[in-house]
C-alpha positions in Angstrom: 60.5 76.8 68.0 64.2 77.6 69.7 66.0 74.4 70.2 66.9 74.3 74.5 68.0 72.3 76.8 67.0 72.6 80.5 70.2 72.2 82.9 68.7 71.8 86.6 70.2 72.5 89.1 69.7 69.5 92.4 68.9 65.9 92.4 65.7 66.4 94.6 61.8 65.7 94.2 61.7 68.7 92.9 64.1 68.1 90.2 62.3 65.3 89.4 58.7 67.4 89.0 60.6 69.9 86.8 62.5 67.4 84.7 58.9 65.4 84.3 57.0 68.8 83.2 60.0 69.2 80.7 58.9 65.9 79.4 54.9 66.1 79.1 55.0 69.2 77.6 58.1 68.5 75.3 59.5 65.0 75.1 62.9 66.4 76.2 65.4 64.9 78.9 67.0 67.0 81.5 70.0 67.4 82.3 71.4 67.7 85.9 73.9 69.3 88.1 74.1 68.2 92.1 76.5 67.7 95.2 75.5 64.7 96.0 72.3 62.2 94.4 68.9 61.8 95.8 66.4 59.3 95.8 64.0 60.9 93.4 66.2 61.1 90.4 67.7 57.4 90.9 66.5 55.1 87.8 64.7 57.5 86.2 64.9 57.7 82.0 63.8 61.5 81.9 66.8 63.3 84.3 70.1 62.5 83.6 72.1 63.8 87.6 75.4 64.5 87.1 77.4 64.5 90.7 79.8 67.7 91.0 82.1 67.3 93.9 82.0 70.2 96.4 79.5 71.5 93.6 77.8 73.9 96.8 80.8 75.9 96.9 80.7 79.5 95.1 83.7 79.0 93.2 83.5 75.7 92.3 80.0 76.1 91.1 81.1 79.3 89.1 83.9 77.9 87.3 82.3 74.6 86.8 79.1 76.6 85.3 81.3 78.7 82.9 83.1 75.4 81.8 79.8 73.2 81.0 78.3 76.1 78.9 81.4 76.6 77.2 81.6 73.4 76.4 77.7 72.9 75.3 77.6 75.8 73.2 80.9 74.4 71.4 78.7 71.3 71.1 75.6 73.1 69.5 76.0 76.8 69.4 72.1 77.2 68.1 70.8 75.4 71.2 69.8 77.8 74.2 70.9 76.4 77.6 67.8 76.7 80.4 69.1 77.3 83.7 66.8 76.2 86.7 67.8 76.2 90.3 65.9 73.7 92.2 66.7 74.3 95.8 67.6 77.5 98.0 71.9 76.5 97.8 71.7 76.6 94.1 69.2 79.4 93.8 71.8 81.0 96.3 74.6 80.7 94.6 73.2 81.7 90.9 72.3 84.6 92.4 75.6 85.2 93.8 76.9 84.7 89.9 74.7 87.7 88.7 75.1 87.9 85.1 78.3 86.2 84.8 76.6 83.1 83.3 74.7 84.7 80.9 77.2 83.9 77.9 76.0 80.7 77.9 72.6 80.2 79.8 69.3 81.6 80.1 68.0 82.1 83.5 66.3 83.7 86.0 68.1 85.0 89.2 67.7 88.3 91.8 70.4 91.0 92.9 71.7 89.5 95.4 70.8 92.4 97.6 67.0 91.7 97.2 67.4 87.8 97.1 69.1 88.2 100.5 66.5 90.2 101.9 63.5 88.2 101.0 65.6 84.7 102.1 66.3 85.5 104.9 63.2 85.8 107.4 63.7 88.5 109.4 64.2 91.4 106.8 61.5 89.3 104.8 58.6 90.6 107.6 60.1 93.8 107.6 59.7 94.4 103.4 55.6 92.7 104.6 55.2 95.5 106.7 56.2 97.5 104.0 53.6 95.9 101.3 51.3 95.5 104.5 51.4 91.6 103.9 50.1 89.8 107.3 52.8 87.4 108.6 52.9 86.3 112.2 54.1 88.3 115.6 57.4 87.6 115.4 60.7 88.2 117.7 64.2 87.6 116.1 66.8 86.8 118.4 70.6 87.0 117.3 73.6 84.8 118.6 74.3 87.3 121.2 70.7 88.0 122.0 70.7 84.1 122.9 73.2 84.7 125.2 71.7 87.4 126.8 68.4 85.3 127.5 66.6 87.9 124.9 64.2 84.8 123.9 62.7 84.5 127.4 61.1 88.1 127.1 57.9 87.3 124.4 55.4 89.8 123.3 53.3 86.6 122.7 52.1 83.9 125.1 52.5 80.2 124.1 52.7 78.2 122.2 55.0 79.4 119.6 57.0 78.5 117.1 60.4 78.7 116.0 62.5 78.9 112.5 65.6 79.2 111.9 66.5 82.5 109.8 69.1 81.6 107.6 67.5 77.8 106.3 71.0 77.6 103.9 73.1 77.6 106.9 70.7 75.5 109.2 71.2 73.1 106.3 75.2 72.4 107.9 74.4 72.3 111.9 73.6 68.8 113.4 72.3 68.6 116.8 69.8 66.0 119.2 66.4 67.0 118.0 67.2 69.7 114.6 64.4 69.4 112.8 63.3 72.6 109.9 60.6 74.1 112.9 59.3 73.6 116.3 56.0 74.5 118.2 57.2 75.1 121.8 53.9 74.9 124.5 56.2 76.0 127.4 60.0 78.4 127.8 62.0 75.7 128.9 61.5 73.5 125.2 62.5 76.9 123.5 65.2 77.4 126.1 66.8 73.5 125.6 67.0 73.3 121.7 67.7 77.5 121.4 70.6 76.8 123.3 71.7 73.1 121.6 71.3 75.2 118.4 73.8 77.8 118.7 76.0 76.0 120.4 76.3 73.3 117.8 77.3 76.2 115.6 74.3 78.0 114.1 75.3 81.9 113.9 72.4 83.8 112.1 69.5 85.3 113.9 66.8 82.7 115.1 62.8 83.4 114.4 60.3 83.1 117.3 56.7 83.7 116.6 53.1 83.9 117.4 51.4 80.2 117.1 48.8 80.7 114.4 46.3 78.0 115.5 44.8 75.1 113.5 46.5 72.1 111.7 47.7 71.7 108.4 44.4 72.1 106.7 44.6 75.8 107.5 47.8 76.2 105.3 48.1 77.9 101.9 50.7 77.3 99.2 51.5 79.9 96.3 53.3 79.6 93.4 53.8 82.3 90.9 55.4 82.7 87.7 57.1 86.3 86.8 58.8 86.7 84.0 62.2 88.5 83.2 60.5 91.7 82.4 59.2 91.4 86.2 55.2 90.5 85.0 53.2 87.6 87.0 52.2 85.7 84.0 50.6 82.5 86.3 49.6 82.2 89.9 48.3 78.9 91.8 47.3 78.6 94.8 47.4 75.2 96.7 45.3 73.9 100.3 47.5 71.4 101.8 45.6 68.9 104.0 48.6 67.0 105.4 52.1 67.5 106.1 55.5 65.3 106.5 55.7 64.7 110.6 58.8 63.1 110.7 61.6 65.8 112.1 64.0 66.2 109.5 61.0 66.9 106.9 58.5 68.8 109.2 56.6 71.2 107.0 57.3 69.4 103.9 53.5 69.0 102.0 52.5 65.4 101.6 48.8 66.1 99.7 47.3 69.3 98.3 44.0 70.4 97.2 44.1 73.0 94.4 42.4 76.3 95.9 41.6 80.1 94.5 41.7 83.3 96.2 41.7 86.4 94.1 42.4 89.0 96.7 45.4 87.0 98.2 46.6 86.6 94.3 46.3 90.3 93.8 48.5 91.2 97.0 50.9 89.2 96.1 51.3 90.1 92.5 51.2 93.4 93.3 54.3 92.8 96.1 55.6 90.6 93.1 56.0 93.6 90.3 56.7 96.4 92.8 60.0 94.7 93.8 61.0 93.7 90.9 61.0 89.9 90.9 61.4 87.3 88.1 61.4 83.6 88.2 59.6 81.7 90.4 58.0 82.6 93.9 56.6 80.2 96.4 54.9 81.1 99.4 53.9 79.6 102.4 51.0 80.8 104.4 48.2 79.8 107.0 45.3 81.5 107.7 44.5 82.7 110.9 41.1 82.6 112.3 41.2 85.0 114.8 41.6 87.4 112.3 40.5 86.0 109.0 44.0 87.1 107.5 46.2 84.9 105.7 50.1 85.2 107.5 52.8 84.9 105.2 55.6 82.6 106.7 58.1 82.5 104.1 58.8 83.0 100.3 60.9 80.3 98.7 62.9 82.2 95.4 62.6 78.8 93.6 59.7 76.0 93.1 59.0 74.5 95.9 58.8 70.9 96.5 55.8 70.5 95.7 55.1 72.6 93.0 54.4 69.6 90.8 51.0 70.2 91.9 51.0 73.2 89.6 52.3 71.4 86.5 49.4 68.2 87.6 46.7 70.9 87.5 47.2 72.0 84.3 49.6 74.6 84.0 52.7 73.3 83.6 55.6 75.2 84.9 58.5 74.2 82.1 56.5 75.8 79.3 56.3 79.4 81.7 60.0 78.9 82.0 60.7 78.1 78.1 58.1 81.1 77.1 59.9 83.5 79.2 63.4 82.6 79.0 63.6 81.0 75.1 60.5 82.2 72.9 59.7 85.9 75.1 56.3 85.2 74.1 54.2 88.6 74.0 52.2 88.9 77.3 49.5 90.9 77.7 50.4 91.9 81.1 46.4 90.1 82.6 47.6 87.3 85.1 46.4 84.0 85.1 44.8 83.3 88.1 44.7 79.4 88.1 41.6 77.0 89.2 42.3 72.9 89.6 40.9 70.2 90.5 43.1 67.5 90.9 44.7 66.6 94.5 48.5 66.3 95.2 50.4 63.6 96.7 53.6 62.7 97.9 52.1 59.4 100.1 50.5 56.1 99.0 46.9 56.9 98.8 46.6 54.9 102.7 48.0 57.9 104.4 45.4 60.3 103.0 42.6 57.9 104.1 44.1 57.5 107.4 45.5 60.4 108.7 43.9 63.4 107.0 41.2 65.1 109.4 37.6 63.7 108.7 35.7 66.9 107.0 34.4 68.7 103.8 38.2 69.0 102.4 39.0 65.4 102.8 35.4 64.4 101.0 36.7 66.5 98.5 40.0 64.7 98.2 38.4 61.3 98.2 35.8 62.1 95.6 39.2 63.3 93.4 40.9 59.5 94.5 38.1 57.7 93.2 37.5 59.6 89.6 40.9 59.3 89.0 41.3 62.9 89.5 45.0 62.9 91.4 48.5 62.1 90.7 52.2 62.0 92.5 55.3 63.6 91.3 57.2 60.7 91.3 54.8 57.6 89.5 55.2 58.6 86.0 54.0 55.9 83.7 56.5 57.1 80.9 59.3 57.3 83.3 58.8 53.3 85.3 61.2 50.7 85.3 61.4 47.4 88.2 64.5 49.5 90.2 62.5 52.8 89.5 59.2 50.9 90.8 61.0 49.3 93.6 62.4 52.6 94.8 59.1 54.6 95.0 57.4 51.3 96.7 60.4 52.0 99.2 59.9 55.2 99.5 56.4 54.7 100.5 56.9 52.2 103.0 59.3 54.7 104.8 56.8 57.3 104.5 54.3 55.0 106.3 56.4 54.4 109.5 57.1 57.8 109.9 53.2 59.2 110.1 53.0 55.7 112.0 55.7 56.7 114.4 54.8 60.4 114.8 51.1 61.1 114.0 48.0 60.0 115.6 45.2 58.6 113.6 43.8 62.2 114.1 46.5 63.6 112.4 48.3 65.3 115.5 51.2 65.0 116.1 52.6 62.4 118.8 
């Protein structure tokens, strides 16, 4: 087998899922490359973060890029260097690189043309159209549009919900109440943070739509492996059954049944290969019971998150990457459409049992918590040490406040 090294790219959770599927499936320890350090990665044995000041900058990130793999391959020429963005500013800006890392690293990354489109939401519905994916009844509004009071005319009644276009640059604006999406129940909440949005300095187009109905149970995550030839080698599809409520997280998944749908896997594969794609995809969907269709809200050009889950459930996402990328195993070109059965979590088991809607899925989940069927990204027994420990125990008491402080026991939200 190739000698390799994986080089990620963030200091997030979901550096940490990637950097712990490198070391199930290999024994290796990551190396990685970030603007600043999150908790995740602190104390951990399997993820070495290095910090890289003003690292989410083009050029810096470039230059610094072309220096470490110079300096690598000086170190051990034989080694191949595997490049993983873990986050949309570093999938962004390896993208914006092209091939100009490719002297030194293996990776995956889009024209930016195409990586553009599909990031940003707007021209993202308009390629669904194309593919005749379903995604929500939707209204973009631009800066001047706001101006104009464009948002007040709706083709949908309320309540809707609202999403910023560009998510990079939403990353940079800070106002009373930002949080990554809003439901809005009457015009004047859309009117009030609209407004505080643009003029706390948010310039791309803003993303009104349709409120599919339901709570987090109706959600769907996809993840999807495509390979540098442009094949889907691996799809997964996860049933999240409760979401992060606190503001600055909303949307994030906090526990996730492992589901299968065939024809939603073939739609998407077939979107997948038409366009050309490579790396991996990760989709975000709810399904919509007035019309039985699933609506596509957004496709993340990286892991997500929570894409541990995929790696938990038995198909562990490093060895896609190092199959691809390092070996270019042969591929037969049939898909693996994945089936699991172990639940997800990012929360202490007490938040599933309290705040996860009484029904068939959450039976399900509990049946999972007491055969042992389940696991977090973060409690790795080969990766534990007291300030590791202490941390996650931290972590968990923070998330416990938050679904205190925003969620009834019913799981709406307060």
């Amino acid at each position: 087998m190739t000698r390799f090294q994986p080089i990620l790219l963030g200091s997030d959770i979901n550096v940490y899922g990637m950097a712990r599927a490198f070391h199930e499936e290999y024994g290796i320890i990551s190396e990685a490359y970030a603007y600043f350090q999150l908790s995740p990665t602190k104390f951990s044995n399997i993820v070495n973060v290095h910090i890289v000041d003003d690292f989410d900058n083009f050029v810096t990130f470039r230059d610094f890029m072309l220096d470490l793999g110079k300096r690598m391959k000086a170190e051990d020429p034989d080694r191949a260097l595997l490049l993983i963005p873990c986050g949309d500013v570093y999938a962004n800006l390896l993208s914006q690189c092209g091939d100009d890392l490719r002297g030194y690293f293996v990776y995956n990354t889009l024209d930016i043309n195409l990586s553009r489109r599909l990031a940003y939401k707007s021209t993202f519905y308009r390629i669904c159209e194309q593919y005749d994916l379903p995604h929500p009844k939707t209204k973009t509004v631009t800066a001047d549009g706001v101006k104009a009071g464009e948002y007040r005319e709706l083709p949908f009644p309320y309540p809707v919900a609202m999403k910023p276009a560009n998510s990079v640059e939403w990353l940079n604006v800070e106002f009373e109440g930002r949080r990554k999406a809003y439901i809005f129940n009457d015009p004047t909440e859309l009117d009030t943070i609209i407004r505080r949005a643009y003029d706390a300095g948010y310039t791309s187009e803003m993303v009104i739509q349709d409120f599919i109905p339901g709570d987090d149970s109706r959600m769907r995550v996809l993840n999807a492996y495509v390979d540098r030839h442009h094949r889907v080698r691996m799809m997964f599809l996860g049933h999240p059954l409760l979401e992060d409520p606190s503001p600055v997280a909303a949307g994030n998944y906090a526990a996730i049944l492992p589901d299968y749908n065939e024809d939603v896997f073939r739609r998407i594969k077939t979107f997948l290969e038409d366009i050309g794609y490579e790396g991996v995809a990760n989709f975000d969907m709810k399904y919509d019971e007035r019309d039985g269709e699933y609506k596509l809200f957004e496709i993340n050009l990286r892991q997500g998150r929570s894409s541990y889950f995929v790696t938990l459930n038995g198909f562990n996402l490093a060895k896609y990457f190092v199959d691809d990328l390092v070996e270019d195993t042969p591929f037969d070109g049939e898909t693996l459409f994945g089936r699991g059965s172990k639940l997800w979590l990012e929360i202490p088991k007490s938040i599933f049992l309290d705040y996860v809607a009484e029904g068939d899925d959450k039976e399900t989940g509990k049946r999972m918590l007491e055969s042992g069927d389940w696991g977090t990204t973060l409690e790795y027994s080969k990766d534990m040490n007291p300030l590791r420990w202490l941390m996650i125990r931290h972590m968990f008491s923070i998330y416990r406040k938050s679904y205190a402080k925003y969620f009834t026991k019913k799981g709406e939200m307060k």
